[in-house]
C-alpha positions as CSV (number, residue, x, y, z in Angstrom):
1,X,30.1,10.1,-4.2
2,X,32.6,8.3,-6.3
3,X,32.2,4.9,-8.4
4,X,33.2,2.3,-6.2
5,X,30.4,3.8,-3.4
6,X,27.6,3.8,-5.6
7,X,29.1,0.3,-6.8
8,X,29.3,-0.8,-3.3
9,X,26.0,0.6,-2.4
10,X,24.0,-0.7,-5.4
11,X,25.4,-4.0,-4.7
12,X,24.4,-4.0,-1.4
13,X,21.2,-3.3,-1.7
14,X,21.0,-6.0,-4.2
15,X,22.1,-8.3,-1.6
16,X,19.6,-6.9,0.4
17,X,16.2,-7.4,-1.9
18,X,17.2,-11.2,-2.4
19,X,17.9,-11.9,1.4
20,X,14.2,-9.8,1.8
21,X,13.1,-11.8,-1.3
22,X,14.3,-15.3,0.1
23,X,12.7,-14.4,3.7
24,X,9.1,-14.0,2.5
25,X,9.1,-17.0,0.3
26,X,10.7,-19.0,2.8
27,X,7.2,-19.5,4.8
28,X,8.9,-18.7,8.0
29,X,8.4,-16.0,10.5
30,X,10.8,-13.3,10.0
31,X,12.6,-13.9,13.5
32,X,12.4,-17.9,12.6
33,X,14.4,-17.1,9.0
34,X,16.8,-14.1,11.3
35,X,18.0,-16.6,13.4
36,X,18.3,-19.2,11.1
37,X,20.3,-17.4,8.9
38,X,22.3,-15.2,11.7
39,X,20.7,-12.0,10.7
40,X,19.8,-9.4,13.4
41,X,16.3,-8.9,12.8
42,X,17.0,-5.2,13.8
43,X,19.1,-5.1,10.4
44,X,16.1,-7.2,8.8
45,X,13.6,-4.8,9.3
46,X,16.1,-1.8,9.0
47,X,16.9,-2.9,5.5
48,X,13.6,-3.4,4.7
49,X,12.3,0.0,5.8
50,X,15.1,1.4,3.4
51,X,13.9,-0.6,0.2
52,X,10.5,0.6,0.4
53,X,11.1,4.0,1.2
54,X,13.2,3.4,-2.3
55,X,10.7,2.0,-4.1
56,X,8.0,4.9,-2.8
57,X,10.7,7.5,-4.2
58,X,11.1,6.1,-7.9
59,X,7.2,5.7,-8.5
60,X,6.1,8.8,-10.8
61,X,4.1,11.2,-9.1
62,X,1.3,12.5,-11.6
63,X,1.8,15.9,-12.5
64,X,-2.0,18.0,-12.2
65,X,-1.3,21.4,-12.1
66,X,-4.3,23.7,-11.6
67,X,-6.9,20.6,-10.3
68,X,-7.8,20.7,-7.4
69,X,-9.7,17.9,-5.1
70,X,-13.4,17.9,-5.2
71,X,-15.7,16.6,-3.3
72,X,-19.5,15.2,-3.3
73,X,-21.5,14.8,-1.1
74,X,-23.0,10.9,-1.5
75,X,-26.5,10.2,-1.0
76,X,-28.2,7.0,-0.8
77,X,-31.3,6.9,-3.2
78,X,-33.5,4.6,-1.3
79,X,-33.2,3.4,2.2
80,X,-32.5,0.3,3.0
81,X,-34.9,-1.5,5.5
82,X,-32.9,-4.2,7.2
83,X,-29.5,-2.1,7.3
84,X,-27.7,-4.5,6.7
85,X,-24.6,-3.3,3.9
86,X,-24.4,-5.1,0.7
87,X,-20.5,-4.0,0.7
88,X,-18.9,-3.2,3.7
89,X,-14.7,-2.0,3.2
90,X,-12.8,-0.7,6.4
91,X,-10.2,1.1,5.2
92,X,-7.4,2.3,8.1
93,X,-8.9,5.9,7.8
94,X,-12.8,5.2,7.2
95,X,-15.4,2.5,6.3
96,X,-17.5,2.5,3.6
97,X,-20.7,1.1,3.5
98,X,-22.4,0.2,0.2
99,X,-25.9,-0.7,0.4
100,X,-28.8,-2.8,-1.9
101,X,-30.3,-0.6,-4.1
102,X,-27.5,1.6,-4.3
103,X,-27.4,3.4,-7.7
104,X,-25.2,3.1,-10.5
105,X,-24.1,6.9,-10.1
106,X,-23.4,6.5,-7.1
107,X,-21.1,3.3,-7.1
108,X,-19.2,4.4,-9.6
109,X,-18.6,8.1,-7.6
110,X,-17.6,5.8,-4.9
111,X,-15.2,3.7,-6.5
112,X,-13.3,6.6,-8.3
113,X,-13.4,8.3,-5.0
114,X,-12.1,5.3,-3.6
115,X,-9.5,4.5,-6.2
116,X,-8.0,8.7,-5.5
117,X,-7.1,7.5,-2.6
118,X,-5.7,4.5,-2.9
């Protein structure tokens, strides 16, 4: 790719990120701002999907050769008698459910377990 591409491109997608940018802080819906600003919302959201599939490549992956994921198994200590959770998190793969009297061990396991993942 010559100079005046990459120019062109990084330029574009400059363009891009404050058009995004203005969108979001505008407080309008995103097919209000479109149309207000003649923008095909197919290009919007096209546009969009590449600056964040940008941003997800440049973040630094951590480097861990050798570990490998463990798991435990989490217990609760004592039973809780009205089940009702003191913590309840729904997560779009699972919900966790912390309850009164968990332990300190054990919240702790299941926020760095937690925090792996997120």
């Amino acid at each position: 790719m010559d100079q005046v591409t990459k120019v062109r491109k990084y330029l574009k997608r400059e363009q891009w990120l404050a058009l995004i940018s203005d969108c979001q802080s505008s407080g309008m819906t995103v097919t209000a701002w479109c149309k207000q600003n003649d923008i095909c919302e197919q290009t919007y959201y096209r546009n969009l999907k590449k600056l964040r599939e940008d941003a997800c490549c440049s973040f630094p992956v951590p480097a861990q050769p050798g570990k490998t994921a463990v798991f435990k198994q989490l217990q609760l200590q004592q039973p809780v008698s009205d089940g009702n959770a003191a913590v309840l998190i729904h997560l779009p793969y699972a919900t966790l459910e912390v309850y009164n009297g968990a332990g300190r061990e054990t919240l702790e396991a299941v926020l760095a377990a937690l925090k792996s993942t997120c």
